[in-house]
Steps between C-alpha positions, in 0.01 A plus 500: 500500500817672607510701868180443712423673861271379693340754727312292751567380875802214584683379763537646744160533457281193594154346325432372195564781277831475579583156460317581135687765399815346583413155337388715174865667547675174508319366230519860228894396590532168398365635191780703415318837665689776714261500756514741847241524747391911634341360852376731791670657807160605606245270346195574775462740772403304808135577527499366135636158631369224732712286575816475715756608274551570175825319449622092397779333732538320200895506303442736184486356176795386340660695165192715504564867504297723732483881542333603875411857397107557436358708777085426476396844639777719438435709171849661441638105540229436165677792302822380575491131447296571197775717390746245532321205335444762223871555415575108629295484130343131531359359223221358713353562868258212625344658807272314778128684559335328802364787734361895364707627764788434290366700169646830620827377532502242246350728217705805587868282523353354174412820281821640579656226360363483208575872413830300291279380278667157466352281772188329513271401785318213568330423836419190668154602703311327780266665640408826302200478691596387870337247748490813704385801415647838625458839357701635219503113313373629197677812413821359665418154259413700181839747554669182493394360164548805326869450538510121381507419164383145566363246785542169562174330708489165647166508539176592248323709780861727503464501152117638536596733735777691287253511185299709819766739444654482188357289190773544233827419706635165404445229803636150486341219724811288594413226785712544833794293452549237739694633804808231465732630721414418855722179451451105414210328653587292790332219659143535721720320804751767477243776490361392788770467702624797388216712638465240765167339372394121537451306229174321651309784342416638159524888461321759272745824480366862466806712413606845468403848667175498691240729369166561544440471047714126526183348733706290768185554688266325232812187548439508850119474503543221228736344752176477818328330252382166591605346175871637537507455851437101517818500220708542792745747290723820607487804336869709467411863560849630310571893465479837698223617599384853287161529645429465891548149596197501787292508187632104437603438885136521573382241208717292655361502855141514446566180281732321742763473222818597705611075460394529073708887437844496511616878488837579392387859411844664469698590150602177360870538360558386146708186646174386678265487239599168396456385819071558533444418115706161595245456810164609327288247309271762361569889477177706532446922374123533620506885360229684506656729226842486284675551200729228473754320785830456526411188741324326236850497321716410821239221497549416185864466506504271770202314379215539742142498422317763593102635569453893353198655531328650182615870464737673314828319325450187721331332250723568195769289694301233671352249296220328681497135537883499396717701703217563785181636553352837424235541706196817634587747769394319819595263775288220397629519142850511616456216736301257232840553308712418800328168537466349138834576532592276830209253479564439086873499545527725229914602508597227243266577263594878518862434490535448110327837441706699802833393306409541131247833596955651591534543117239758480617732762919536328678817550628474182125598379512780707786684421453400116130677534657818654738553248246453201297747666834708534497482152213533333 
């Protein structure tokens, strides 16, 4: 393709958008591409954010270029960077929509630099319809499209809701590639003793930011359940919390779980991931809505089972009955999954499907799909 930007949060930034957009840089370079990454000095005002910072204590990527210099809320920062990527002339920018409170910013930076009239955009879009709504999400959303020449979903309900907006602008569905760079699997004994766990249990991991949409609370009523209970298994609470944690504190009491919850609800570094895949038997996303989830792909990577709920993407990735369960919205249903699971023994006969289901999710496919998009 020639000279990419990528206009889209990285380290220093933290989250999974990151870690994405740098992966997808590493990758458009081992394909021959001249790749740089536009990233934010200001990526949310605090009100905006909810957890404790904003920033990784993570090392930055290696050999990966990356510009700090997108202010969020500060319109004369839009007309300048926008001026720069316009005489920087790329022949591509792949930028990364996943809140309306961007589209100002995002569509302004991006209309200015077009105004060369050599470089094409394509976006990669999450949630052009958010998990939580504010005012503005429409009109900041629909700004936003009108400056992209092209979007890349992950999901079919992303794909339904840009055709809510737009019905003529090309869209590619390209699965979520599988999130490979959190390191080799290690062994469940080192896990544990890693995060200091003993190995005379079996653990079900929820990971990832805590918010009210993801349904930790629907894990934790599934958890009281007699069924689940007489299993005699822990559940890993992993991730910060982004919603108030007396919501889940008080699950937990009324249901005398404090010995069954292990909470390690603080940012989990990159280097620690391995870590509470390695100790988890079973990885759980009992959403009550979504589009699709990067932890379905860290899961995937290192091989883990998992139980989604029915709603949005989650299905498209899951296969039932091969690489886990996809099951209703409710604690019972989540819990009948938890103990076919245990009581059937069911991680050998998943494991075939976990390690073949890796050839789907390439990041080959996805940069090859942006670039015939690019193109068309």
């Amino acid at each position: 393709m020639g000279k990419i930007l990528i206009l889209s949060p990285a380290h220093p930034l933290r989250g999974g958008i990151a870690n994405f957009s740098e992966r997808l840089a590493q990758e458009l370079q081992e394909e021959g591409d001249e790749v740089v990454i536009y990233s934010f000095s200001l990526q949310y005002p605090g009100f905006l954010f909810p957890g404790t910072t904003q920033y990784s204590t993570d090392p930055p990527p290696a050999n990966i270029k990356i510009e700090t210099v997108v202010n969020s809320i500060h319109p004369f920062n839009w007309l300048k960077i926008g001026q720069r990527i316009k005489q920087l002339r790329p022949d591509l920018i792949i930028v990364r929509y996943w809140l309306p409170f961007m589209g100002p910013c995002l569509g302004t930076i991006l209309r200015l630099a077009k105004g060369n009239g050599h470089t094409k955009v394509v976006a990669i879009t999450d949630n052009v319809i958010p998990h939580e709504k504010r005012p503005g999400d429409r009109l900041f959303t629909s700004y936003f499209l009108k400056a992209v020449d092209a979007c890349v979903v992950m999901s079919a309900a992303v794909k339904d809701d840009i055709r809510k907006f737009n019905t003529t602008k090309p869209v590619s569905l390209l699965p979520h590639p599988i999130y490979d760079n959190y390191g080799v699997a290690v062994e469940r004994a080192t896990g544990l003793e890693k995060l200091d766990l003993s190995p005379k249990y079996q653990y079900l991991l929820f990971f990832g930011f805590i918010r009210k949409y993801k349904g930790l609370d629907l894990l934790l009523e599934a958890m009281a359940l007699p069924a689940v209970k007489q299993l005699g298994i822990k559940l890993i609470v992993a991730g910060e919390y982004y919603a108030e944690a007396s919501i889940y504190e008080e699950i937990i009491t009324r249901n005398q779980l404090e010995e069954d919850v292990i909470l390690r609800t603080q940012f989990i570094t990159n280097e620690e991931v391995k870590y509470y895949f390695a100790a988890a038997s079973l990885v759980v996303q009992p959403y009550r809505s979504a589009t699709q989830s990067g932890i379905s792909q860290i899961a995937y990577h290192f091989e883990k089972a998992m139980v989604v709920t029915r709603v949005g993407g989650l299905p498209e990735i899951v296969r039932d009955g091969k690489e886990g369960y996809i099951v209703e919205v409710s604690p019972s249903a989540i819990a009948s999954a938890i103990v076919d699971f245990f009581t059937r023994q069911r991680e050998p006969e998943f494991a075939p499907y976990l390690a073949k289901a890796k050839e789907r999710f390439s990041w080959k496919n996805m940069t090859t799909g942006i670039k015939q998009l690019a193109n068309q």
